[in-house]
C-alpha positions as protocol buffer text, in pm:
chain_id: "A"
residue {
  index: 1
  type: UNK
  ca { x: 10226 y: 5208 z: 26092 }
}
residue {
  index: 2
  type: UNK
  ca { x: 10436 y: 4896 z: 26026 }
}
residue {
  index: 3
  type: UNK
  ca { x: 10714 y: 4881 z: 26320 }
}
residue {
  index: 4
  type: UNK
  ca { x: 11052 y: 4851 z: 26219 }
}
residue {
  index: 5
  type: UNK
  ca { x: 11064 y: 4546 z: 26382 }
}
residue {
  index: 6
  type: UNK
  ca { x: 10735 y: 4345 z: 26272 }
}
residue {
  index: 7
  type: UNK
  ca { x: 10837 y: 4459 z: 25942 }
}
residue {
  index: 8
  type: UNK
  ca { x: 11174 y: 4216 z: 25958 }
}
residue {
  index: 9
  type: UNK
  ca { x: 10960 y: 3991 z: 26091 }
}
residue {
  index: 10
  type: UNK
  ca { x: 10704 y: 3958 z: 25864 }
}
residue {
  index: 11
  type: UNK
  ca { x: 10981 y: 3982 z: 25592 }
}
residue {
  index: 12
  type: UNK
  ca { x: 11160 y: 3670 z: 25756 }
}
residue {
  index: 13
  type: UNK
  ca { x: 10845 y: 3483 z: 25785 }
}
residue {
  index: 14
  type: UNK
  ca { x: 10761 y: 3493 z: 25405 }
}
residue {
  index: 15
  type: UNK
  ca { x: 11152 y: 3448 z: 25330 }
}
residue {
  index: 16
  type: UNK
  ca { x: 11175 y: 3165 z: 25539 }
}
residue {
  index: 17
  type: UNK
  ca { x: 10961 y: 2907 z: 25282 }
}
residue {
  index: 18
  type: UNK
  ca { x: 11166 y: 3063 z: 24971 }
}
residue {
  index: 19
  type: UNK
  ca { x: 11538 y: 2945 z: 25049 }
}
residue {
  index: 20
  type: UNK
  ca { x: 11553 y: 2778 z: 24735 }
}
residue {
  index: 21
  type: UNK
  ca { x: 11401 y: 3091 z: 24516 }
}
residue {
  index: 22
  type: UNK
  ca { x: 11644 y: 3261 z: 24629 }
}
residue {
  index: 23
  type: UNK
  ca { x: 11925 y: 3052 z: 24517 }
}
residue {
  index: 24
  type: UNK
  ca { x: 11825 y: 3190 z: 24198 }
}
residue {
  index: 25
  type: UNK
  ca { x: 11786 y: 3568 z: 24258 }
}
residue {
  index: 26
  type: UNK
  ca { x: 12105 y: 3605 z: 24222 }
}
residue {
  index: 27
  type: UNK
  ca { x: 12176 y: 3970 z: 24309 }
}
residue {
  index: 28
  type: UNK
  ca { x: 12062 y: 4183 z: 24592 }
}
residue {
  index: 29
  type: UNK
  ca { x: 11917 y: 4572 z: 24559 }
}
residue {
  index: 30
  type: UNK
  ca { x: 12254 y: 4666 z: 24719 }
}
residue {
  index: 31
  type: UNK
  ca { x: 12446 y: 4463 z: 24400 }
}
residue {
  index: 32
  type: UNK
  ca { x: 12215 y: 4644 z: 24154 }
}
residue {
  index: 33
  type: UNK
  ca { x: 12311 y: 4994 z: 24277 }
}
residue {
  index: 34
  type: UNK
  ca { x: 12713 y: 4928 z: 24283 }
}
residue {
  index: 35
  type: UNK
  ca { x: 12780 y: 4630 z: 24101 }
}
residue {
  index: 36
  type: UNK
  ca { x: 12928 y: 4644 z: 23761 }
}
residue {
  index: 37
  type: UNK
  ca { x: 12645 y: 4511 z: 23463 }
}
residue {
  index: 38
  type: UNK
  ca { x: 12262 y: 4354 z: 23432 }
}
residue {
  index: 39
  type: UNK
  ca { x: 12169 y: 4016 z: 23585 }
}
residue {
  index: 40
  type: UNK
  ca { x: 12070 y: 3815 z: 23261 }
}
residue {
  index: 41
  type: UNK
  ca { x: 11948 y: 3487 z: 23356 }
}
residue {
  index: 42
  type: UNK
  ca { x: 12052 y: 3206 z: 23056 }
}
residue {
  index: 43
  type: UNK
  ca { x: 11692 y: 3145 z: 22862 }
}
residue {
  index: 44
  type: UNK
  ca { x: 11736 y: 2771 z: 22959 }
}
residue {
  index: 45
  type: UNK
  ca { x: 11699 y: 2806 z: 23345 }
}
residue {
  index: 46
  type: UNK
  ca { x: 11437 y: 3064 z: 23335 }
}
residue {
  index: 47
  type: UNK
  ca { x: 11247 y: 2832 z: 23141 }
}
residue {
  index: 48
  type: UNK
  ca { x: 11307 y: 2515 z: 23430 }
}
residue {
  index: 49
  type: UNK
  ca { x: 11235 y: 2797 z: 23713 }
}
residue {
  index: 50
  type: UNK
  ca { x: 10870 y: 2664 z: 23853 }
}
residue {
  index: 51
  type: UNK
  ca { x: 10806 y: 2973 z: 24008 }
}
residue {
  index: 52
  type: UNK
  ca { x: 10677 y: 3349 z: 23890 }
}
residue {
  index: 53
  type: UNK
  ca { x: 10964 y: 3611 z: 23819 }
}
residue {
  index: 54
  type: UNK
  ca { x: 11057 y: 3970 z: 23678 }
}
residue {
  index: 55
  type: UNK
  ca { x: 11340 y: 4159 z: 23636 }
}
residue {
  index: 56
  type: UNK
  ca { x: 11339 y: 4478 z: 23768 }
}
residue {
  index: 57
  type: UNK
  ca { x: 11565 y: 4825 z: 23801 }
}
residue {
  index: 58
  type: UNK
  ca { x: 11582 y: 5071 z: 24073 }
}
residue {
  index: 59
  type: UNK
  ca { x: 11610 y: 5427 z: 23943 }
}
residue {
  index: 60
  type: UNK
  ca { x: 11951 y: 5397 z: 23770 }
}
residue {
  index: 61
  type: UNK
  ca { x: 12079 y: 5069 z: 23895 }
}
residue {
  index: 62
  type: UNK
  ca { x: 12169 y: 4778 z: 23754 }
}
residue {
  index: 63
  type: UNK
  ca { x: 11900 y: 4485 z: 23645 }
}
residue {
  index: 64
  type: UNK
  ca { x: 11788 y: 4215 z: 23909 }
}
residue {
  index: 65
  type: UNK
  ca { x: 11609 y: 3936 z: 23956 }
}
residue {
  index: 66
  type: UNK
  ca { x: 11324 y: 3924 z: 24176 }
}
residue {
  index: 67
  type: UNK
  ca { x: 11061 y: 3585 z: 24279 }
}
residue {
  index: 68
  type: UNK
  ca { x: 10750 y: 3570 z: 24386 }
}
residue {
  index: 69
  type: UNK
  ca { x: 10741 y: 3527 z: 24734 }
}
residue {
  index: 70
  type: UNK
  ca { x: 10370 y: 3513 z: 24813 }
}
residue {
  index: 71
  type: UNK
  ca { x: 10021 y: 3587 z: 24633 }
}
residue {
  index: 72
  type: UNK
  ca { x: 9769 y: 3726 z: 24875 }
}
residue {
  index: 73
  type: UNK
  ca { x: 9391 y: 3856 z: 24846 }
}
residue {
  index: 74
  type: UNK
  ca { x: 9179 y: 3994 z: 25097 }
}
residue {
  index: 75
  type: UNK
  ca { x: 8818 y: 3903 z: 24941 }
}
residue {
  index: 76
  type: UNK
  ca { x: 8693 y: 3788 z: 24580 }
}
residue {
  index: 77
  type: UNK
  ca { x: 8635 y: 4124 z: 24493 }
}
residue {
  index: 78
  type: UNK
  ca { x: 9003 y: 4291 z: 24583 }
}
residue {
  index: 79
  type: UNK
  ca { x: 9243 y: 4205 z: 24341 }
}
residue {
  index: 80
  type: UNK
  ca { x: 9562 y: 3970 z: 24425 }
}
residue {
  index: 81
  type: UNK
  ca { x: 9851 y: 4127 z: 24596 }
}
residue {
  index: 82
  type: UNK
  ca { x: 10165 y: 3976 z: 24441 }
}
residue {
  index: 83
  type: UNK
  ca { x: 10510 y: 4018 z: 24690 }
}
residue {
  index: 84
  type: UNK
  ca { x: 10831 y: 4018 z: 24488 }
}
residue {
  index: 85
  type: UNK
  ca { x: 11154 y: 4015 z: 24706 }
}
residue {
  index: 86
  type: UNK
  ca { x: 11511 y: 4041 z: 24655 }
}
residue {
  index: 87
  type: UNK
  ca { x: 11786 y: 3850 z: 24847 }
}
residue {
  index: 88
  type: UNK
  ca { x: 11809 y: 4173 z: 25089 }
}
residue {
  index: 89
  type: UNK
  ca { x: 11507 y: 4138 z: 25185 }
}
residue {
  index: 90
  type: UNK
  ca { x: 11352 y: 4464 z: 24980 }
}
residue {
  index: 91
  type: UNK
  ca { x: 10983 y: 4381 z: 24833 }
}
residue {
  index: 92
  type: UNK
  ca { x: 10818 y: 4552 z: 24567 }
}
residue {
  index: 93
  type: UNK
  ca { x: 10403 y: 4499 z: 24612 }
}
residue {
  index: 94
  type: UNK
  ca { x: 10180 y: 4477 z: 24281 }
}
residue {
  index: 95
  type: UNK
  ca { x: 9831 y: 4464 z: 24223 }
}
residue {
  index: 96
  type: UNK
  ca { x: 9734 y: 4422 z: 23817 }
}
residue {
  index: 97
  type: UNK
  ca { x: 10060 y: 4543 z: 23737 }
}
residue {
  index: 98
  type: UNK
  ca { x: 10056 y: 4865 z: 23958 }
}
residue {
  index: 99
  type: UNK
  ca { x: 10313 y: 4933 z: 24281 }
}
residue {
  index: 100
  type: UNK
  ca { x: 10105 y: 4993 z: 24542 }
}
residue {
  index: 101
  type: UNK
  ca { x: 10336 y: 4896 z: 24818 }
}
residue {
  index: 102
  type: UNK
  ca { x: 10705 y: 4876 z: 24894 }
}
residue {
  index: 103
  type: UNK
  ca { x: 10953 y: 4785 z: 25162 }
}
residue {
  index: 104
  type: UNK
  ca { x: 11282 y: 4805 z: 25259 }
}
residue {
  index: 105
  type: UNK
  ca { x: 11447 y: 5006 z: 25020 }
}
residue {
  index: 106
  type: UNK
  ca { x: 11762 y: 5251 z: 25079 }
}
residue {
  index: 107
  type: UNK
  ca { x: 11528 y: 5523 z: 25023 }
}
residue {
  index: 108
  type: UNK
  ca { x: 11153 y: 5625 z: 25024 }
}
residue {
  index: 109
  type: UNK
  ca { x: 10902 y: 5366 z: 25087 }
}
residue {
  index: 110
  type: UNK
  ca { x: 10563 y: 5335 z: 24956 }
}
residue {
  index: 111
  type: UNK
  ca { x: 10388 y: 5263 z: 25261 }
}
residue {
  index: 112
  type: UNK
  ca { x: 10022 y: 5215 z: 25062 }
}
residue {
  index: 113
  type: UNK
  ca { x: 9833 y: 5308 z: 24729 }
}
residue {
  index: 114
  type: UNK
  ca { x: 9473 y: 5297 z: 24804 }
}
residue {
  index: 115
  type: UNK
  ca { x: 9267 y: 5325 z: 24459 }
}
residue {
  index: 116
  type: UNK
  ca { x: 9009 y: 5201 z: 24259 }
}
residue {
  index: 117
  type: UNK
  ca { x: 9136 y: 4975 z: 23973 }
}
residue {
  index: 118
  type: UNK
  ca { x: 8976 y: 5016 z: 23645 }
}
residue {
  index: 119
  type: UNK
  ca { x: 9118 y: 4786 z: 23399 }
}
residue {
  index: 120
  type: UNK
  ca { x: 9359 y: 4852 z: 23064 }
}
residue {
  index: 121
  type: UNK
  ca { x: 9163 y: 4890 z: 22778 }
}
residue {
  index: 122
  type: UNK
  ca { x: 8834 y: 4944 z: 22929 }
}
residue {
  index: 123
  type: UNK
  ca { x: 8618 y: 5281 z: 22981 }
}
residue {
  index: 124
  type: UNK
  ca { x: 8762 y: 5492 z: 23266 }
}
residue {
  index: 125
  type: UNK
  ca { x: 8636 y: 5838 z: 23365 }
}
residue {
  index: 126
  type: UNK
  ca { x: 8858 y: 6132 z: 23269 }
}
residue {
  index: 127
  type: UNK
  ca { x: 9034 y: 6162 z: 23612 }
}
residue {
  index: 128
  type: UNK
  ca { x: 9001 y: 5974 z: 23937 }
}
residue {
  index: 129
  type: UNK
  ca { x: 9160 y: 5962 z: 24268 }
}
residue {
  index: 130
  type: UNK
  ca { x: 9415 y: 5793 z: 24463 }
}
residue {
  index: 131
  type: UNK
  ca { x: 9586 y: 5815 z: 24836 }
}
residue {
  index: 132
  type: UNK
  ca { x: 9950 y: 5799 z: 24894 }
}
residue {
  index: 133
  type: UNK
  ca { x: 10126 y: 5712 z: 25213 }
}
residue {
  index: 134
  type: UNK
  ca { x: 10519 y: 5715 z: 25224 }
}
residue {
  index: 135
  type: UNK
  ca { x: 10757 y: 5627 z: 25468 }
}
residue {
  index: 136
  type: UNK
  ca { x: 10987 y: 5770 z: 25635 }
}
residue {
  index: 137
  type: UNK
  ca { x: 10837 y: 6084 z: 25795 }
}
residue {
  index: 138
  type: UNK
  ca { x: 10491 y: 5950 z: 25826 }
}
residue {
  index: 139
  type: UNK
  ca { x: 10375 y: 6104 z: 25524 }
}
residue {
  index: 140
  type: UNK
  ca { x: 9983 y: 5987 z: 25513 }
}
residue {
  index: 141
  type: UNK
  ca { x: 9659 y: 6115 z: 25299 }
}
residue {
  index: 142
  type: UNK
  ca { x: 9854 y: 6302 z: 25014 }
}
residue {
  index: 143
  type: UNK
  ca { x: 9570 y: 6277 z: 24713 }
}
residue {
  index: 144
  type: UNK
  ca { x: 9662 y: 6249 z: 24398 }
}
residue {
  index: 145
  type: UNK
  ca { x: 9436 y: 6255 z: 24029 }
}
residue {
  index: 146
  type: UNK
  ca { x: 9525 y: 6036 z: 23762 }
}
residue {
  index: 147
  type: UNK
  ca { x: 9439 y: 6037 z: 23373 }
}
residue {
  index: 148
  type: UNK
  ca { x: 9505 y: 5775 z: 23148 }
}
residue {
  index: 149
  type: UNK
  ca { x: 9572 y: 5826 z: 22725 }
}
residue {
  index: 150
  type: UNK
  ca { x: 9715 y: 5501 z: 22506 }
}
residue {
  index: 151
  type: UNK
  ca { x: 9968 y: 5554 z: 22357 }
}
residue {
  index: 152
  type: UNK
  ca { x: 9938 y: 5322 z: 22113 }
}
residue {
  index: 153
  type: UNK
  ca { x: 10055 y: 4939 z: 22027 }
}
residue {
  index: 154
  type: UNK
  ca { x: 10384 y: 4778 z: 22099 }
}
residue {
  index: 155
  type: UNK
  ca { x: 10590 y: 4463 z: 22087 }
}
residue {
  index: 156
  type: UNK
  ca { x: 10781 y: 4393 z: 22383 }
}
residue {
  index: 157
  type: UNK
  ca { x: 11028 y: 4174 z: 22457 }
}
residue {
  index: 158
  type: UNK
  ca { x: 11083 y: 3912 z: 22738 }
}
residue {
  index: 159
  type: UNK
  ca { x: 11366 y: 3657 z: 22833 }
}
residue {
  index: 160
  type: UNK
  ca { x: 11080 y: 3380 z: 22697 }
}
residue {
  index: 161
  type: UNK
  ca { x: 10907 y: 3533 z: 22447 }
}
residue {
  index: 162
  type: UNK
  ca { x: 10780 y: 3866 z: 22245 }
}
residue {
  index: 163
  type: UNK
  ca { x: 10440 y: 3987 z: 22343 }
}
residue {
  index: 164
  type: UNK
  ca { x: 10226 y: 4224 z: 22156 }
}
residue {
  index: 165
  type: UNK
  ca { x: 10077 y: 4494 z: 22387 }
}
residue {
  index: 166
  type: UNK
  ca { x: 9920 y: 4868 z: 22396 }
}
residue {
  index: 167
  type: UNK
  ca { x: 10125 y: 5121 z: 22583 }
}
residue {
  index: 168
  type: UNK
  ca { x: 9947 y: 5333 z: 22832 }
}
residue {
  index: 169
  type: UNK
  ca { x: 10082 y: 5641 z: 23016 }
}
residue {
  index: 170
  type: UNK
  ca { x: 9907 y: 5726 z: 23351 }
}
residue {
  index: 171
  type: UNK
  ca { x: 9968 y: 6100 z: 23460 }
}
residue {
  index: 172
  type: UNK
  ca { x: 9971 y: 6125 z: 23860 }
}
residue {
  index: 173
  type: UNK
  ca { x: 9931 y: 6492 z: 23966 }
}
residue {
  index: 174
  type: UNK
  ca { x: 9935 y: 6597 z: 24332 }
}
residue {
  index: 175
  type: UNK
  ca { x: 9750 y: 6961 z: 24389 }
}
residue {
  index: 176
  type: UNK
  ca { x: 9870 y: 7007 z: 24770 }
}
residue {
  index: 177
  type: UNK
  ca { x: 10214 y: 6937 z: 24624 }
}
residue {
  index: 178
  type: UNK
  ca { x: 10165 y: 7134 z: 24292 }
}
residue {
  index: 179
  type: UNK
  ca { x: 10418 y: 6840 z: 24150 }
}
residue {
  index: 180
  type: UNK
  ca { x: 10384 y: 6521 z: 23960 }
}
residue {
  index: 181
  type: UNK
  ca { x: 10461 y: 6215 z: 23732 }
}
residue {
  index: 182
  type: UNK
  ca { x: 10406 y: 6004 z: 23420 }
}
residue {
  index: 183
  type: UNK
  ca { x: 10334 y: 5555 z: 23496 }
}
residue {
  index: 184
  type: UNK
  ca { x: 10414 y: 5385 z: 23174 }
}
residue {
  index: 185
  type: UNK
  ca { x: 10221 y: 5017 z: 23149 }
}
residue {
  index: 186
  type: UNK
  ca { x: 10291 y: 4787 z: 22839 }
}
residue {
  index: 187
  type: UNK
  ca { x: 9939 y: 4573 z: 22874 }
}
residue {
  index: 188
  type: UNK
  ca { x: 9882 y: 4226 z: 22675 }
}
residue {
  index: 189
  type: UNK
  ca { x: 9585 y: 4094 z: 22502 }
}
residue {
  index: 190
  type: UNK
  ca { x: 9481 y: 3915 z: 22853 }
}
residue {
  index: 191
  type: UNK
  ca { x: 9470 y: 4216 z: 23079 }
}
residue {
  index: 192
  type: UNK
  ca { x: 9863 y: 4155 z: 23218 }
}
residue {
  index: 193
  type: UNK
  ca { x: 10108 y: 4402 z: 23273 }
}
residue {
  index: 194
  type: UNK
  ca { x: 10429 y: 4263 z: 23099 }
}
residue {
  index: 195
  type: UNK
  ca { x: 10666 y: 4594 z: 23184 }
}
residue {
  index: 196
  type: UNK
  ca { x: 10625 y: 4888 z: 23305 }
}
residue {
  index: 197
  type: UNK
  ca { x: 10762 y: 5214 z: 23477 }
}
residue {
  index: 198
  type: UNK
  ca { x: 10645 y: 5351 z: 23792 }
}
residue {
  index: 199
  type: UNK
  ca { x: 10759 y: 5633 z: 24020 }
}
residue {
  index: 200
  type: UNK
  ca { x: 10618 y: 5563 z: 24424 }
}
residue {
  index: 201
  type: UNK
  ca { x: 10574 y: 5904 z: 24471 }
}
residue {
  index: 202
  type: UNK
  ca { x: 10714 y: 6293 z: 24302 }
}
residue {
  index: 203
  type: UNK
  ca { x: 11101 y: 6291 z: 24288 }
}
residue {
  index: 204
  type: UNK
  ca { x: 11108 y: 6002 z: 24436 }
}
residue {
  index: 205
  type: UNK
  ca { x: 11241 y: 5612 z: 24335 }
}
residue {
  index: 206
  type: UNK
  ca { x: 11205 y: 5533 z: 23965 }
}
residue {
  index: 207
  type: UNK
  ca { x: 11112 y: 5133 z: 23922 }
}
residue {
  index: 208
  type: UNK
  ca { x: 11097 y: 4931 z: 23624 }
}
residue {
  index: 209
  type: UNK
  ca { x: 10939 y: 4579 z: 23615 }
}
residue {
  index: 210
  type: UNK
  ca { x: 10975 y: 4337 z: 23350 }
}
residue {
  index: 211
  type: UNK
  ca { x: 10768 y: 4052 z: 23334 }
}
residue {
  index: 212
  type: UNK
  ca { x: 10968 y: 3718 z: 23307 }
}
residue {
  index: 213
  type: UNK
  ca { x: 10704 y: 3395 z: 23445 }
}
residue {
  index: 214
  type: UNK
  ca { x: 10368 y: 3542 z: 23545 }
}
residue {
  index: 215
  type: UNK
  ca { x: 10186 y: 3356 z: 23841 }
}
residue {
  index: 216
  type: UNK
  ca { x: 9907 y: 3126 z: 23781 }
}
């Protein structure tokens, strides 16, 4: 467990190198839930912004803009963790597109996702399993299943350009909980997740990612 306090520090630590990023956030998770429209970032400066972004909504809130704050991973064979953060301080964790962390939001945390990544497009068995841990309440070891079925191909459009993808749906089913829900992932020719819609756990925060500047 992740003390309250380490958390803000470990937060400040990887804020601390991004002071200019976040010149250009320009809204916090606190404006997206009560402020009054979408942040829309003009084409032009997205394009001069040398750094990774996405836009991203919080249940029914209003669009922000999150950066790239760091790119982390553990060995050559674990894929890289990619921290997006908001001017608050709330950070949204992705690994090949999928949440599998968050922090710092109003509500229900995702404290950790722990499972096996099998690629878009490639041969997966019919169900597999995962391990959810939320915070608060110290809610460890809830197991989940999840199927995958494409859905079929898409065009989907960024602030920069139009990508063509295939639209996968991810079904998430919890026995001990008898409850579940539906991931959606838009998926590119490359492998990359360009938007997508992910629930961290059964009725709890909706989030929607849209890929603006990828990293790398």
């Amino acid at each position: 467990m992740i003390q309250k306090g380490l958390l803000y520090f470990i937060l400040s630590a990887l804020i601390a190198g991004c002071s200019q990023k976040f010149k250009d956030v320009g809204a916090t998770l606190e404006q997206s839930i009560w402020g009054e429209q979408d942040i829309e970032l003009a084409k032009e400066r997205l394009q001069q912004l040398p750094y990774a972004s996405l836009y991203a909504r919080i249940n029914q809130g209003h669009q922000i803009h999150m950066v790239l704050a760091y790119a982390d991973r553990l060995s050559d064979k674990d894929p890289i963790q990619l921290k997006w953060i908001t001017e608050d301080r709330v950070m949204i964790v992705t690994e090949g597109g999928r949440i599998t962390k968050t922090l710092a939001m109003p509500q229900d945390n995702l404290a950790e996702l722990s499972t096996k990544s099998y690629p878009f497009g490639s041969v997966t068995p019919a169900s597999w399993s995962v391990m959810y841990d939320w915070q608060p309440g110290y809610r460890y070891g809830y197991q989940a299943k999840i199927s995958r079925k494409f859905i079929g191909s898409e065009a989907v459009d960024t602030p920069l350009k139009t990508f063509a993808t295939k639209h996968y749906i991810e079904t998430v089913y919890f026995q001990s909980l008898k409850a579940g829900f539906d991931n959606h992932y838009w998926v590119d020719s490359q492998g990359r997740v360009i938007r997508t819609i992910q629930h961290i756990g059964p009725d709890m925060s909706k989030i929607e990612l849209l890929l603006i500047r990828d990293f790398g």
